[in-house]
C-alpha positions in Angstrom: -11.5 -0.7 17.9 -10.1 -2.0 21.3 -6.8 -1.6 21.5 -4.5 -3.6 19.0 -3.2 -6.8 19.6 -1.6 -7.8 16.3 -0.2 -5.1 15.2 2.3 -2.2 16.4 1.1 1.6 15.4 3.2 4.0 15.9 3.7 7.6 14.3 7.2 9.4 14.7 8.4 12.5 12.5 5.6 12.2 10.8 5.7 8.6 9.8 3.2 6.4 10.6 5.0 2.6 11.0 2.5 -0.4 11.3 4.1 -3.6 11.9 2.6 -7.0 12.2 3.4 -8.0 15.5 2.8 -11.8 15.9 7.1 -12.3 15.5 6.5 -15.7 17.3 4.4 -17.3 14.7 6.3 -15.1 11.8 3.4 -12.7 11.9 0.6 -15.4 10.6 -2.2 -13.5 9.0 -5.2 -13.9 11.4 -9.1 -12.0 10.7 -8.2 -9.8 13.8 -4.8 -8.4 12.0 -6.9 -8.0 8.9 -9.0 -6.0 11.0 -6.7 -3.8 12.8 -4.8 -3.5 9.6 -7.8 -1.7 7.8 -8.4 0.4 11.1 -4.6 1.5 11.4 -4.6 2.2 7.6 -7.8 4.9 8.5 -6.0 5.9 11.1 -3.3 7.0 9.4 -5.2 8.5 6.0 -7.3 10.5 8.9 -4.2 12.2 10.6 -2.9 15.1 8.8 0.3 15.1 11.0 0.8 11.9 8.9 2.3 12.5 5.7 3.8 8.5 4.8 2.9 4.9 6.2 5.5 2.2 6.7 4.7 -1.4 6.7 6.6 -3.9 7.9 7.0 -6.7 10.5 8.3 -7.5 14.0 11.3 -9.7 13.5 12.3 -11.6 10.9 9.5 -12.4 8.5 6.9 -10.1 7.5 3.9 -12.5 7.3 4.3 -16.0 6.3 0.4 -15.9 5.2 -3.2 -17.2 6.6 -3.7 -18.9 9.7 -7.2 -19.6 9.7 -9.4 -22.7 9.8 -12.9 -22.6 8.0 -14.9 -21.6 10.7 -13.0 -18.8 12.0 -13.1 -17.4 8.6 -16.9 -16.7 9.5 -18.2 -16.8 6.0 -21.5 -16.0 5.3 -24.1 -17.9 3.7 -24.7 -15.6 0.6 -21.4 -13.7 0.0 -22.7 -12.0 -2.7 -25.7 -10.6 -0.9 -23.6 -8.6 2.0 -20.7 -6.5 2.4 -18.6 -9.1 3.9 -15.2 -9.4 1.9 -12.1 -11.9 2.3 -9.0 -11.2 5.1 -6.8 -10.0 2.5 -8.7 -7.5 0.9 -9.9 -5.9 3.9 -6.1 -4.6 4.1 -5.2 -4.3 0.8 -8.5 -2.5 -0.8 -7.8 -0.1 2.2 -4.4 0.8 0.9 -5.8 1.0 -2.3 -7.6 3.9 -0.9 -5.0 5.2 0.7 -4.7 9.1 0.6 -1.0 8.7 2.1 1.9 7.0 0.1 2.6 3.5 1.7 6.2 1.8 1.8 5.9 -1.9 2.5 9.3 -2.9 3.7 9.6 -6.6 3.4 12.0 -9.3 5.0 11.9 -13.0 5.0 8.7 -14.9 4.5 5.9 -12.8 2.3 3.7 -15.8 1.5 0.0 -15.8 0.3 -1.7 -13.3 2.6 2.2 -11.9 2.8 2.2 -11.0 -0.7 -0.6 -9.9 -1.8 -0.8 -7.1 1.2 1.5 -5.5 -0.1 0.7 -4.8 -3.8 -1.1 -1.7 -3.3 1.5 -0.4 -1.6 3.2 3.1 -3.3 6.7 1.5 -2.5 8.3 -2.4 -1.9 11.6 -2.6 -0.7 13.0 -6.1 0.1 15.9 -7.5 2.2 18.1 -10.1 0.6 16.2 -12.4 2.4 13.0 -12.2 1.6 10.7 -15.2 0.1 7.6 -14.1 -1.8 4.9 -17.1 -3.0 1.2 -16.8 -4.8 0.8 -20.3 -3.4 -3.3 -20.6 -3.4 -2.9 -23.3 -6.2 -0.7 -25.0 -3.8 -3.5 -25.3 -1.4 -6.6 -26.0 -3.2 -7.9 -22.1 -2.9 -8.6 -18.7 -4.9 -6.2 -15.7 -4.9 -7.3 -13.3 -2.7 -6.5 -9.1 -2.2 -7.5 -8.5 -5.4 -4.2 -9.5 -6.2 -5.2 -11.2 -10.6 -6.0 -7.4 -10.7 -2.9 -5.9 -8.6 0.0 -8.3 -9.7 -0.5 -8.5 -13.6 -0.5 -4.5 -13.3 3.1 -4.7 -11.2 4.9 -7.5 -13.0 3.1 -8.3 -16.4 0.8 -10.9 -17.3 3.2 -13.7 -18.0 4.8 -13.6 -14.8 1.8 -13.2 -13.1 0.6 -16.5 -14.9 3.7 -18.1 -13.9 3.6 -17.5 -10.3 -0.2 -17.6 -9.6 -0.2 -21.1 -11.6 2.8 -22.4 -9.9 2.1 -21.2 -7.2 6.0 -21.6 -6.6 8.1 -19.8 -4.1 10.7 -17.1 -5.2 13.6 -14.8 -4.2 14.2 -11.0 -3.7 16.4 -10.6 -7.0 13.5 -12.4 -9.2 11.1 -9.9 -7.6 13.7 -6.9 -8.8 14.2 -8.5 -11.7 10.5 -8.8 -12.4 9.2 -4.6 -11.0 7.5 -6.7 -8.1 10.0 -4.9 -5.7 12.0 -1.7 -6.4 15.1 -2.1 -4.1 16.7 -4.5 -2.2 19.0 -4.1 0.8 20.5 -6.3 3.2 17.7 -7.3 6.3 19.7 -4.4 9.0 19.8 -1.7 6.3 15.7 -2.4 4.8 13.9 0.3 7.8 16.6 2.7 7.5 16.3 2.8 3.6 12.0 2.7 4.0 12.5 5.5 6.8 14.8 7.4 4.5 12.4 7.3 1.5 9.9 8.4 3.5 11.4 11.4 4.7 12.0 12.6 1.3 8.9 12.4 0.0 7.6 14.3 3.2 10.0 17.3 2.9 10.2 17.7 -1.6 6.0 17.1 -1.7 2.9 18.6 -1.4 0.4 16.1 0.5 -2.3 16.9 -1.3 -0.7 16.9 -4.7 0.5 12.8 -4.0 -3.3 12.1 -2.6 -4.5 13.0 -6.3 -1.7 11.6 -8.3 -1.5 8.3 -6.2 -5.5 8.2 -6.9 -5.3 9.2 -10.3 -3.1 6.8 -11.2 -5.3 3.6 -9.9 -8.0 5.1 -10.8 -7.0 6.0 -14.7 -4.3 4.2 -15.6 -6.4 1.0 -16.6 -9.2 3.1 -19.1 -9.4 2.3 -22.6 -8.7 6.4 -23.2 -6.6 9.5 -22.7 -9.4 11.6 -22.8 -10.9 11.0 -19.3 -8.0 11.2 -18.0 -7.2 14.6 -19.9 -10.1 16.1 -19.3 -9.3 15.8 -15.1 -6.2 17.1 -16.1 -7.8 20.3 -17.3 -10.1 20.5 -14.5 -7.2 20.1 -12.2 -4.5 22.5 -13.8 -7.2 25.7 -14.1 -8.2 25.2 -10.4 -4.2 25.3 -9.7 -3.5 28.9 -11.2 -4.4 30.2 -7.2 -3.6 27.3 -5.4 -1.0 27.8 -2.2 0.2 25.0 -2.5 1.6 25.3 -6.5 2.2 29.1 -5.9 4.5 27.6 -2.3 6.0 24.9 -5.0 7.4 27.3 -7.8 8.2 30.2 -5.4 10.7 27.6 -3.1 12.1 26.4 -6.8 12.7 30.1 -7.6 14.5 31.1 -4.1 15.9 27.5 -4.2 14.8 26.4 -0.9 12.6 23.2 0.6 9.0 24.1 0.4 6.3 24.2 3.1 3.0 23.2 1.5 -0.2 24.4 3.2 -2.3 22.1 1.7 -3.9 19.6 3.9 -5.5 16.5 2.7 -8.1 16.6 5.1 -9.4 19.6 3.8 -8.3 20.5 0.5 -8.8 17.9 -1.5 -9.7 19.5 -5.0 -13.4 19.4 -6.0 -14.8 17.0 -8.6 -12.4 13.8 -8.5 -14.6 11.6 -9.6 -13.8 8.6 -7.3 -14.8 10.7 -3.7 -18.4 9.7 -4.3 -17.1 6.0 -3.4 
């Protein structure tokens, strides 16, 4: 991809931060920002010198939702007979995917495209500001981002009714209230608290270790079994006996210092998770 115009990428202690970066028009969702969204999401699940991704946006609203007429939408004639998928999804089925844990720190407006983003994220923290809204009844359309899948998993079914129906606007504390966000902090304290999460979970885990939990619980969580589930499990705990990186883990418990994991994701992966064939 040509060099981004939309967004802000940006890696620093091993953080990778990608911001929406149209401040001016409170970071309007446009196809191009999907676009460079999915690509800085690769970007970042490709670099093993990235451990965690931070979302967020330039100035004060993270993304007040679509900005798109019909025909830049560029739809095609038969979606069903292509690979061609909605704005939204292309980001949020690519954090879906993720390999890396993803912190969406949220401020302001988080409307339509805006919130549903951000469901697959590992992490939402809000400012006391912040304005979430489903609002595609409100304008005669569909939700998008796989969101009736995402949302209803995150807050319940009922209140996923309620907003999605109502397509009404809401605050931080009712998305606290509700599991929709874990945190909130006042708008000059959200990046420091999303970089200071983030930094924890890059020096107490193992990189590889989250890749497989993060997919494991996406990927599991919904069957109508345990025994799947269990049987990975197995798998997974007899190809750990000679792992480095569970032999780093309990030896660093046992001298009671930080661990260095060896594992990278890029390479050591375990064998047989069933959804790498994807």
């Amino acid at each position: 991809m040509d060099a981004y115009r939309e967004i802000i990428y940006a890696v620093s202690d091993r953080i990778a931060t990608i911001s929406l970066n149209r401040p001016e028009e409170r970071n309007v969702y446009t196809v191009r920002m999907a676009d460079e969204l999915a690509h800085a999401f690769d970007r970042a699940d490709q670099d093993d010198d990235v451990r965690v991704v931070v979302l967020t946006g330039a100035g004060e609203h993270f993304c007040a939702g679509l900005e798109l007429s019909i025909s830049e939408l560029d739809t095609p004639d038969d979606p069903d007979g292509g690979d061609w998928a909605e704005p939204a999804g292309r980001c949020s089925m690519r954090i879906f995917a993720m390999n890396k844990p993803v912190i969406a720190a949220i401020r302001g407006a988080a409307v339509g495209a805006g919130a549903t983003i951000i469901l697959p994220a590992d992490y939402r923290l809000a400012a006391t500001d912040a304005r979430f809204g489903y609002v595609f009844s409100r304008r005669g359309i569909y939700a998008e981002g796989a969101s009736a899948w995402f949302l209803p998993r995150l807050v319940g079914m009922g209140c996923a009714m309620d907003w999605m129906i109502s397509g009404r606007a809401f605050d931080a504390a009712e998305a606290l209230s509700a599991g929709l966000v874990h945190s909130v902090y006042e708008p000059e304290q959200l990046l420091d608290k999303a970089y200071q999460l983030a930094r924890t979970i890059i020096a107490t885990t193992a990189p590889v270790s989250v890749a497989v939990i993060r997919q494991m619980l996406y990927r599991m969580s919904a069957l109508d079994s345990p025994y799947p589930v269990q049987r990975l499990d197995s798998r997974l705990a007899a190809g750990a006996v000679q792992n480095p990186d569970a032999q780093e883990g309990f030896a660093s418990f046992r001298q009671r210092r930080s661990p260095v994991f060896p594992g990278r994701v890029s390479t050591d992966l375990p064998d047989g998770l069933p959804w790498r064939s994807e």
